[in-house]
C-alpha positions in Angstrom: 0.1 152.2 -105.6 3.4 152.9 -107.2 5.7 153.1 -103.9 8.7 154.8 -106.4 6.4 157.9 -107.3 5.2 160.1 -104.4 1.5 161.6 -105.8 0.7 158.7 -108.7 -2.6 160.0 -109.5 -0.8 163.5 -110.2 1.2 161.6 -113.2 -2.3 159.9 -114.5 -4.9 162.9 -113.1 -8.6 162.5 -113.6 -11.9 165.2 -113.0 -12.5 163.7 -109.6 -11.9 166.3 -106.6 -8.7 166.5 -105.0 -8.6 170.2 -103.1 -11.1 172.2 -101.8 -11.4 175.4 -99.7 -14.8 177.1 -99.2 -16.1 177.3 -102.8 -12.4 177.2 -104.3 -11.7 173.7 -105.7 -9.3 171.9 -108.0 -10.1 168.5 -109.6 -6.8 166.2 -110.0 -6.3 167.1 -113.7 -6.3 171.2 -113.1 -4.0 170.3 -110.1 -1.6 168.6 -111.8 -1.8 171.3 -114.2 -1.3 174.0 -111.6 1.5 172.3 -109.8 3.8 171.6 -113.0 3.6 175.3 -113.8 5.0 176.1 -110.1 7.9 173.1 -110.3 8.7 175.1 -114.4 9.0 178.4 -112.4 11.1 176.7 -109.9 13.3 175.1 -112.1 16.6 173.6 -110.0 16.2 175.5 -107.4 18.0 173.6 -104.2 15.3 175.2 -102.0 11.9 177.1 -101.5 10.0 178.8 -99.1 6.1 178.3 -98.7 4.3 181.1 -97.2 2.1 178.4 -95.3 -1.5 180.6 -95.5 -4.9 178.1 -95.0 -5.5 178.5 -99.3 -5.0 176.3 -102.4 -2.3 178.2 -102.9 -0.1 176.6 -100.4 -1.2 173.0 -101.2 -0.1 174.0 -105.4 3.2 175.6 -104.0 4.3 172.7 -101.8 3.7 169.8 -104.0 5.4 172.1 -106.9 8.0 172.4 -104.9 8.2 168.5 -104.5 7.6 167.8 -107.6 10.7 170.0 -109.0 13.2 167.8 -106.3 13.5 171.5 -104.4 13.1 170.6 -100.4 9.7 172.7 -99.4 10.4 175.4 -96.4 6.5 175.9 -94.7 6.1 179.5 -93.2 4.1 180.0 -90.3 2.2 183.1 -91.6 1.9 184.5 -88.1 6.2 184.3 -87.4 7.7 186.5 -85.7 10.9 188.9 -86.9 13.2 187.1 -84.8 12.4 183.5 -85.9 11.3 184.2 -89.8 14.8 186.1 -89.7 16.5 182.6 -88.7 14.4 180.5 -90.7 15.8 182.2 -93.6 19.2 183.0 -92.9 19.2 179.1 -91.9 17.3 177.8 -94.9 18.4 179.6 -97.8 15.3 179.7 -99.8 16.4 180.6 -103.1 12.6 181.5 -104.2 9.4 182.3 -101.9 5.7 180.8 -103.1 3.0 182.5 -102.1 -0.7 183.4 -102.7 -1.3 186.1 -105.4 -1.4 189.9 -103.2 0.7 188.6 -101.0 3.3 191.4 -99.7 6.6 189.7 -98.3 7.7 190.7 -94.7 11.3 192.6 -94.7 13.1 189.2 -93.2 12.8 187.7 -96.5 15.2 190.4 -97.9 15.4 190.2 -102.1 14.5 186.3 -102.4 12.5 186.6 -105.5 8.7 185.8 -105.1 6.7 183.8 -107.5 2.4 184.3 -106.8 1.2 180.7 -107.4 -1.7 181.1 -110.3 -4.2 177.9 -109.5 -5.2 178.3 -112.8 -1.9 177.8 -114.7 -1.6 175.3 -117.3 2.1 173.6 -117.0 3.0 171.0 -119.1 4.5 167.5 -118.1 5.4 166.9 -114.5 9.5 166.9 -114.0 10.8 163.1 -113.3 10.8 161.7 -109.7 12.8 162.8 -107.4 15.2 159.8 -105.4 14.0 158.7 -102.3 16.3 160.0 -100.5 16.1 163.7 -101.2 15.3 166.2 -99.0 11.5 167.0 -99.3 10.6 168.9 -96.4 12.1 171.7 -94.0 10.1 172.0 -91.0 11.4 174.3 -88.3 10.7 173.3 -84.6 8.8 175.4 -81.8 12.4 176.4 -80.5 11.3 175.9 -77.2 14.9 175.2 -76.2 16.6 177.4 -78.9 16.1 178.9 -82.1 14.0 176.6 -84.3 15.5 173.7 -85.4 15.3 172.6 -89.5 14.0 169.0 -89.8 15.1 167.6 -92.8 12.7 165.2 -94.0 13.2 163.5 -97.0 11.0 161.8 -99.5 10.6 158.0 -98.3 9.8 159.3 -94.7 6.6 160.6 -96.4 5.7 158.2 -98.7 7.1 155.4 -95.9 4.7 156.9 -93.3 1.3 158.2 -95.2 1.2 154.2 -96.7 1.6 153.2 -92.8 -1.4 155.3 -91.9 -3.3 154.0 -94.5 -2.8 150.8 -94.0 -3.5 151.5 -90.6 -6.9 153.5 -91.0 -8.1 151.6 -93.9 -7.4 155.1 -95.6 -8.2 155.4 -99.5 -8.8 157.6 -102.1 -12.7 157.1 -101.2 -12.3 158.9 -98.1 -12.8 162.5 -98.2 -11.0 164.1 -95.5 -12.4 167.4 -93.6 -9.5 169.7 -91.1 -8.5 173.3 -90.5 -5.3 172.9 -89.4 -2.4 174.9 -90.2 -0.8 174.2 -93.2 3.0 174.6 -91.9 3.3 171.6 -90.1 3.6 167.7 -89.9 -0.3 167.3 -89.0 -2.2 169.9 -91.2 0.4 169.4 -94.2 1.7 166.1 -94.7 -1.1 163.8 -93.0 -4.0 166.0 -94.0 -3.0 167.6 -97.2 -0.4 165.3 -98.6 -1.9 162.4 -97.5 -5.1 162.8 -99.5 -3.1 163.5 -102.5 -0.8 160.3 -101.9 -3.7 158.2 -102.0 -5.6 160.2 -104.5 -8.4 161.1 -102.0 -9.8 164.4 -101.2 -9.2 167.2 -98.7 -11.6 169.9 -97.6 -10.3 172.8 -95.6 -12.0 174.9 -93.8 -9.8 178.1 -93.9 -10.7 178.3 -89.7 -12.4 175.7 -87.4 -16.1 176.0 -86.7 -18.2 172.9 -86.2 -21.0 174.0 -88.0 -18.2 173.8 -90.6 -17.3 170.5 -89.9 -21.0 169.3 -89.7 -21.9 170.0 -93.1 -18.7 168.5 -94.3 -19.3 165.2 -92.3 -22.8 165.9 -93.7 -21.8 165.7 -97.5 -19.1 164.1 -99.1 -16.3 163.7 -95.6 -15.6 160.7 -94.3 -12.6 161.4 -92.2 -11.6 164.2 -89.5 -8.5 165.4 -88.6 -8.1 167.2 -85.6 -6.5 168.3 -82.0 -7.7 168.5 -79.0 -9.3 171.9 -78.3 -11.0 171.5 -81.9 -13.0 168.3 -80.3 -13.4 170.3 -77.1 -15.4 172.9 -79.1 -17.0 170.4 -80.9 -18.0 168.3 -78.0 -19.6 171.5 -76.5 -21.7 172.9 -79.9 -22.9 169.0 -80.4 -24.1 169.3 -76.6 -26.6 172.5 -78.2 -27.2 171.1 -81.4 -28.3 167.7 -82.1 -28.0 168.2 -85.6 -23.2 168.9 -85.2 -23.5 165.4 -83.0 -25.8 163.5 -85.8 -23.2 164.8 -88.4 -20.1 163.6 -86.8 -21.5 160.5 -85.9 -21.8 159.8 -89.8 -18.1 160.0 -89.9 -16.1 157.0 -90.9 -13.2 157.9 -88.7 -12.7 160.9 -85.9 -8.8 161.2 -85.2 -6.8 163.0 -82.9 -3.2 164.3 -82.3 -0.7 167.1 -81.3 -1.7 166.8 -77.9 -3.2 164.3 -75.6 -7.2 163.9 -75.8 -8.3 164.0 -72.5 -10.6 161.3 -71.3 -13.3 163.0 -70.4 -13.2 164.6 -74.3 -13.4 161.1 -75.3 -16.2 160.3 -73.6 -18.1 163.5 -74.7 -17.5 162.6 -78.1 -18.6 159.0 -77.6 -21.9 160.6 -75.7 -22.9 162.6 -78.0 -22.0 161.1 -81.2 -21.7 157.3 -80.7 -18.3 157.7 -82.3 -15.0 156.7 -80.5 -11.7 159.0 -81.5 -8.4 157.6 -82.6 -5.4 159.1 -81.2 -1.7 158.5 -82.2 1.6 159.8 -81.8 4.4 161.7 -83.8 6.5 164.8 -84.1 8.2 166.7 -86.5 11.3 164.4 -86.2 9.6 161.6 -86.7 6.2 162.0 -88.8 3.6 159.4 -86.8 5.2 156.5 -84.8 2.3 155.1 -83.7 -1.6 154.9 -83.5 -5.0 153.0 -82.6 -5.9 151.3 -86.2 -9.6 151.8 -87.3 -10.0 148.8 -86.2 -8.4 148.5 -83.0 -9.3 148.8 -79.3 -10.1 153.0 -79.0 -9.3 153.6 -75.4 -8.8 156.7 -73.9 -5.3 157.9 -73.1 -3.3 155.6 -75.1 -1.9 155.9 -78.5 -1.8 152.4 -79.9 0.8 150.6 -81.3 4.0 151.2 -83.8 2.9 151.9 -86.8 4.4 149.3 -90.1 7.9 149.8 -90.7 8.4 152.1 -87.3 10.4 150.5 -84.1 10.0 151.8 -80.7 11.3 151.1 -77.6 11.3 152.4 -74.3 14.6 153.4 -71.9 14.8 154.0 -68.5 16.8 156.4 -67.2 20.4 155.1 -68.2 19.6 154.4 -71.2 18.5 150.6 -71.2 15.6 148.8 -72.7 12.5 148.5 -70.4 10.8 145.1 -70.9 8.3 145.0 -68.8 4.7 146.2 -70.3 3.1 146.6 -66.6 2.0 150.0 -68.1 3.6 151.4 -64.5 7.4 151.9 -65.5 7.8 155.1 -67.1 10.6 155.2 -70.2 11.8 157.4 -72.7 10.5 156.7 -76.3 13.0 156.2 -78.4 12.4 154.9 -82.3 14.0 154.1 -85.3 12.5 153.4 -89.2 12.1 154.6 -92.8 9.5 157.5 -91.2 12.8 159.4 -89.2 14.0 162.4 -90.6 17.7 162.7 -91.5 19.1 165.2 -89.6 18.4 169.0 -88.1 19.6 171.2 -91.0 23.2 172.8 -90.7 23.1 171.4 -86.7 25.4 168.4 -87.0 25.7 168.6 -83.5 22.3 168.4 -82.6 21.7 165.7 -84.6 24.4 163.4 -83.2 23.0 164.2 -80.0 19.8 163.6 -80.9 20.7 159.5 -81.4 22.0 156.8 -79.7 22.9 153.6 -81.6 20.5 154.1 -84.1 17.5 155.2 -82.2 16.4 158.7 -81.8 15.2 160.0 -78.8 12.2 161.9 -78.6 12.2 163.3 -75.1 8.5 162.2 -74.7 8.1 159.7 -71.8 5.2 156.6 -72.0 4.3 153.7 -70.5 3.5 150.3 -72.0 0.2 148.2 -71.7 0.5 144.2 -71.4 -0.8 144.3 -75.1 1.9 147.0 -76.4 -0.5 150.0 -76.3 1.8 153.1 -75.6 0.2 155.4 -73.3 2.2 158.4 -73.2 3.0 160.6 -70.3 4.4 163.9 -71.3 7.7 165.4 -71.9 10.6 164.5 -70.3 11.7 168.2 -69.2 8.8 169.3 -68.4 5.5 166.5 -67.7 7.6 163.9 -65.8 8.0 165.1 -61.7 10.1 163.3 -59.5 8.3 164.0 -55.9 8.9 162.3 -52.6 11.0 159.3 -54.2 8.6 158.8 -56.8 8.8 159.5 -60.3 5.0 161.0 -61.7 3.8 161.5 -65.0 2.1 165.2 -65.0 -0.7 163.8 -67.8 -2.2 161.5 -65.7 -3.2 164.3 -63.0 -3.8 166.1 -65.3 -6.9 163.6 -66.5 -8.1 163.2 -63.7 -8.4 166.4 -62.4 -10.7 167.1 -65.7 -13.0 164.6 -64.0 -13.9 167.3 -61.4 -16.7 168.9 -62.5 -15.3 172.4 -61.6 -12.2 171.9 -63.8 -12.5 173.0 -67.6 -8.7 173.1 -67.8 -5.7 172.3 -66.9 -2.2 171.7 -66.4 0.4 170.3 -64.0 3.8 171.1 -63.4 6.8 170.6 -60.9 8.7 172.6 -59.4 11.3 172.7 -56.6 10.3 171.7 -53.0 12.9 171.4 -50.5 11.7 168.3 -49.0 10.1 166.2 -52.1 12.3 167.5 -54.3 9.5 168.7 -56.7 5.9 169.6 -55.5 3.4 169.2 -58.3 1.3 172.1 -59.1 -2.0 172.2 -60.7 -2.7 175.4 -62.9 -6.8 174.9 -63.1 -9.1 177.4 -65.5 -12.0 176.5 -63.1 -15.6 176.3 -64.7 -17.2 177.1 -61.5 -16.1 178.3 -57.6 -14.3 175.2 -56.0 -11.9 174.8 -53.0 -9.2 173.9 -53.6 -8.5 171.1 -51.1 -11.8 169.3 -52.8 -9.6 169.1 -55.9 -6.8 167.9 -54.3 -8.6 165.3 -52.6 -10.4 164.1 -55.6 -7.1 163.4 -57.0 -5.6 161.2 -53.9 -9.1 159.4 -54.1 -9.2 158.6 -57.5 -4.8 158.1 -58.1 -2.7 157.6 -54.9 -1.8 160.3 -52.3 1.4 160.9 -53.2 -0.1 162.1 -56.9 -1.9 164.5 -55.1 -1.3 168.4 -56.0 0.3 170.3 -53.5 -0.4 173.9 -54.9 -3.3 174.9 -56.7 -3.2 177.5 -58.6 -6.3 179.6 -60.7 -6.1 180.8 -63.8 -8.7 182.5 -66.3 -6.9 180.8 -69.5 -3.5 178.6 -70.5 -1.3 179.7 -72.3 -1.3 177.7 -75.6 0.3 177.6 -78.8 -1.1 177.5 -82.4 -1.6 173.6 -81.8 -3.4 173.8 -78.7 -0.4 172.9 -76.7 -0.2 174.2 -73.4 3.2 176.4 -73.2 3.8 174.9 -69.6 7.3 176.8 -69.6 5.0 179.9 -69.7 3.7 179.0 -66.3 6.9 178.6 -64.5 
């Protein structure tokens, strides 16, 4: 692969399949077509905004946007005023791509839009962009804050997406099957833009079903791409239908991210299937720091190790290297490589805050096995509970409660208790009627006591975001 040029097989297309969506496809020659039209219309422009929608559309607009040298702005379609109003007053788009129809929200104002034409016939692609030009805006959750810019330029990407395949034993052979969102580090850069890099295939299925994904893994898919309430759902249709678990068990690789797999998901999956799910770790920051290789040890609850070219390290709480790998002592993750991004755009503040000597912190807090698996353990500010003198990871609780067969969800939290200092709650979506000192007794028998939940709590559903993530701040 040439490691200077970002998509090669866009420079040197052919008729095999490189997008498709439902019955909509695009072979590689009438992509690369399609997306030197979009980086024509774009011309110099510094920067453009993506209206991120599950079509072709999106796919054509973003890599036109990279392949004009413009740094690519991904729209949540379902933003809010507030935050698209930021976004853009923070970003600057000076054009916004979208699919053909589409009718621009008032926060955009008078940026000009351009309706990207799959069809177009462009001429030759622009020359390469340097490595070290912004390619990617992605905007945080701004669960602290307004949303946060990540700058991420164009050897993060390429850097990263060769990592993973290295890692996965990912090639152009593979023919990868999601429905993830298109305005983010997983659904966009490892699952469309990571097909293109290695001049693969991606199938999108507009929305999740697993009937969807059966017939994929059925066909031509080798490779799915998922988090964890998508293998929930799965786990639960292949349970009634023996012919979803045949068809995933043909795939060549299951992974999953965005949020911790539970164990009991992984076993499902294994149950049912005969197929064990990868899991690794990353964030918008960052793209993916680390993973279980396709041909590594697939254990629940753990994340692997670094992936090439990524350091990570763990911190206690004043900031010094752990060394140990008891996978007991609970650090900070901090990490530093080609995959980082280069700042938080127009927030040269929070950028300096956001490193120390080099390394940025990522806030998420993990253990480390005696063989470097990373197992991580939530958030700092919110999944770490310091109760009684001890300091308590919220995630494992949180596993082992979803070992009661009563539990179908759930989520643990601290909050203040006048004489442990935090008590740790369990907010449980119960699958049937259960007492709830059974469930805080399975947890001191299968843990320790002092893990145990002190308040129960019963909810009909979570709160979650797009991703699956549970919104834990929405509990407090």
């Amino acid at each position: 692969m040439n490691d200077q040029v970002l998509f090669p097989k866009l420079r040197t297309p052919d008729g095999a399949e490189a997008l498709r969506f439902g019955d909509r496809a695009l072979d590689y020659r009438a992509l690369a077509s399609a997306v030197a039209a979009v980086a024509a219309r774009i011309g110099g422009a510094r920067r453009v905004a993506v209206w991120a929608s599950s079509d072709p559309e999106t796919c054509v607009a973003v890599l036109g946007g990279l392949a004009a040298g413009a740094a690519v702005v991904p729209v949540n379609p379902k933003v809010g005023e507030r935050e698209l109003a930021h976004i853009v007053g923070d970003s600057e788009p000076e054009l916004l791509l979208a699919a053909p129809g589409f009718r621009a929200p008032e926060g955009f104002g008078d940026i000009p839009v351009h309706e990207v034409d799959i069809a177009a016939e462009g001429g030759e692609l622009p020359p390469e962009p340097g490595e070290d030009e912004p390619a990617l805006i992605v905007y945080t959750s701004g669960t602290t804050g307004p949303p946060k810019g990540v700058v991420l330029p164009r050897r993060a990407i390429r850097a990263n997406l060769d990592a993973l395949a290295d890692a996965w034993q990912w090639t152009g052979r593979d023919v990868l099957v999601h429905a993830l969102p298109l305005f983010h580090v997983h659904g966009l850069i490892l699952g469309t833009l990571g097909p293109i890099r290695l001049g693969g295939t991606v199938h999108h299925l507009g929305k999740f079903s697993s009937q969807g994904v059966a017939d994929a893994l059925a066909g031509p898919a080798t490779m799915l791409f998922g988090v964890p309430t998508m293998y929930h759902r799965l786990a639960d249709d292949a349970e009634r239908d023996e012919r979803i678990a045949r068809a995933v068990g043909e795939a060549r690789l299951l992974v999953s991210g965005s949020a911790a797999l539970p164990a009991v998901e992984h076993e499902r999956i294994e149950r049912l299937t005969g197929q064990r799910v990868v899991e690794r770790y990353g964030m918008s920051e960052t793209i993916m720091n680390c993973g279980v290789r396709a041909d590594g040890d697939r254990r629940p609850g753990y994340v692997g190790l670094p992936f090439a070219g990524v350091e990570l390290r763990l911190v206690d709480d004043d900031g010094e290297p752990i060394e140990v790998s008891d996978d007991e002592t609970v650090g900070e993750i901090q990490v530093r490589g080609r995959n980082l991004f280069t700042g938080y755009l127009n927030r040269p503040d929070a950028t300096e805050a956001a490193f120390t000597d080099g390394w940025f912190r990522t806030g998420d807090v993990a253990t480390r096995a005696p063989d470097g698996y990373i197992r991580i353990v939530g958030r700092r500010a919110t999944d770490i509970i310091k109760s009684g003198g001890y300091k308590i990871g919220a995630g494992e609780i949180e596993n082992a409660l979803l070992e009661h067969p009563a539990v179908a969800e759930v989520a643990v939290t601290g909050e203040p208790d006048p004489d442990l200092g935090e008590r740790i709650v369990a907010w449980v979506v119960p699958a049937a009627e259960v007492p709830e000192q059974d469930l805080v007794d399975h947890v001191a028998r299968l843990l320790t006591p002092h893990k145990r939940p002190r308040v129960v709590r019963f909810l009909e559903a979570l709160p979650r975001n797009e991703m699956g993530k549970v919104r834990k701040k929405a509990l407090a």
